[in-house]
C-alpha positions, 0 to 999 in steps of 0.5 A: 500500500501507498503511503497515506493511505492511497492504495493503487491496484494497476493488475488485474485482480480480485476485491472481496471482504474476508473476516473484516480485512479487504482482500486482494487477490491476483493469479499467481501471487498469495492475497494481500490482506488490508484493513478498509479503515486505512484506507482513504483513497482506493484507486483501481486502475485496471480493466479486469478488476472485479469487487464486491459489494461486500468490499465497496460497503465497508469500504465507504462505512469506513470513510474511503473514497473509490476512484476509477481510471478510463482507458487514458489512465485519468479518473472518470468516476469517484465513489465517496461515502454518504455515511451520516455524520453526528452533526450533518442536519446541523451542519447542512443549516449552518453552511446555508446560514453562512451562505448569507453572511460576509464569510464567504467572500472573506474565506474565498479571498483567504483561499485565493490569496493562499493559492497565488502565495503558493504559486510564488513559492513553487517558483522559488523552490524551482528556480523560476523568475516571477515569484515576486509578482505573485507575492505582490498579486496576492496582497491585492486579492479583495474580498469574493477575488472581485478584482479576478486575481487569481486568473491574472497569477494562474496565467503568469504562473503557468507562463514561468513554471513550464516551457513557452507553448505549455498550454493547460488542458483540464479535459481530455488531455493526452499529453505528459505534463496534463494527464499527470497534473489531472491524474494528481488533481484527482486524487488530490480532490478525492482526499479533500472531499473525503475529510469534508464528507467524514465531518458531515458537511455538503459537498455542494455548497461551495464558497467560490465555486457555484455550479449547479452541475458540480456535487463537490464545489466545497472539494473543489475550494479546498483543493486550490490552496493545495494544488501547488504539491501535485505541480511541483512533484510533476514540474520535478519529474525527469524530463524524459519522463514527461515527454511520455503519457501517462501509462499504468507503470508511471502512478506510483511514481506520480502518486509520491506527492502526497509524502510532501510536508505541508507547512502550516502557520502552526508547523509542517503536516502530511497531507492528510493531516493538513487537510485534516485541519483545513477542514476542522477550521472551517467547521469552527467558524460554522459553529461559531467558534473560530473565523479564519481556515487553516491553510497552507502557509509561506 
């Protein structure tokens, strides 16, 4: 198993519950045994693998997300766990109630301004010019980004993290450099919306993302502030490496991202844990006990 709890199976092979563990069986080999609960993200990339319905209910009772590749290797479905939290009635009303106050614009600007500061600092830590600019771009960030900040720092951001001519392709890209930020992307989103589906909160209701069409646009606030990790270690990845598409052989290596630090203002956490505390925070000021999220800092 991965670590942090990201579990890749890229053979064909056989999913099934036995006496409590999850049991993982391939020809040939002799079956590997884990526990559901530590497991936050399944990621069954292969054709010919078969689960049970046993395996996917204790799966998702023990709070994993399931995801699904296509023949392109990408992500094309997500099974993430409805289990009733203790507060989830509650929570439902309280997000909707803070729907209607200031929070949100002011949790939107702190989410922006978190990931251009981020942006900067992969910059630096690449050794690439333009992190200055951003630095300075993300003080100007206003309340709700009604100044559109962020699309000004993503297209210089892009500009000097990649080669002149990189374009970004967020669906159906077949190249080396998108079809891994999107492959990391998602599993990146799939932990973030498990930690928010665990706490009982609506993955619809966002704060900067709205669309009526999206079920994870909380997901998809949590996760901005955290791209930056799947951008370095891809950006990081040989060149030779990336001039190729993303086959099955090349996950494991691209999944290696979720073992960077996470700096926090409080100290470094594992993904997992950062995550963790994002989330806690926006819980707080939900219940009035706190007014500021716990975000990646630099």
């Amino acid at each position: 198993m991965a670590e942090h709890h990201v579990l890749l199976i890229e053979h064909p092979a056989r999913l099934n519950i036995d006496t409590g563990r999850l049991r993982i069986e391939r020809d040939k080999h002799p079956p590997v045994f884990v526990l559901p609960e530590d497991i936050d993200v399944l990621c069954l990339h292969h054709p010919v693998i078969s689960i049970s319905i046993s395996a996917l209910q204790a799966l998702t009772e023990a709070g994993a997300v399931v995801l699904l590749t296509d023949a392109r290797h990408q992500p094309s479905a997500q099974l993430y766990p409805l289990k009733a939290h203790a507060r989830q009635s509650l929570r439902l009303r309280l997000q909707i109630q803070l729907d209607h106050t200031d929070h949100p614009p002011r949790l939107w600007q702190a989410i922006v301004q978190a990931r251009i500061r981020t942006q900067a600092a992969n910059l630096r830590a690449l050794g690439r010019k333009g992190a200055l600019y951003l630095e300075r771009l993300s003080k100007k960030v206003k309340p709700n980004d009604s100044g559109h900040h962020e699309g000004q720092a993503a297209r210089h951001y892009w500009k000097h993290l990649l080669e002149e001519g990189f374009r970004r392709e967020k669906r159906g890209a077949e190249d080396g450099i998108n079809s891994r930020l999107n492959f990391g992307y998602a599993v990146l989103r799939a932990v973030i919306a498990r930690q928010l589906a665990c706490m009982g909160l609506n993955l619809g209701l966002g704060l900067g993302h709205h669309s009526s069409e999206n079920p994870f646009n909380l997901a998809d606030d949590f996760i901005e502030p955290y791209r930056y990790l799947v951008e370095r270690h891809v950006v990081s990845l040989d060149r030779q490496v990336l001039e190729q598409p993303l086959q099955s052989n090349g996950k494991k290596e691209l999944l290696a991202f979720i073992s960077q630090q996470v700096p926090m203002n409080d100290g470094e956490y594992r993904l997992n844990g950062a995550v963790e505390a994002t989330v806690d925070s926006y819980c707080r000021i939900l219940d009035g006990r706190g007014e500021s999220l716990a975000l990646p800092e630099y």
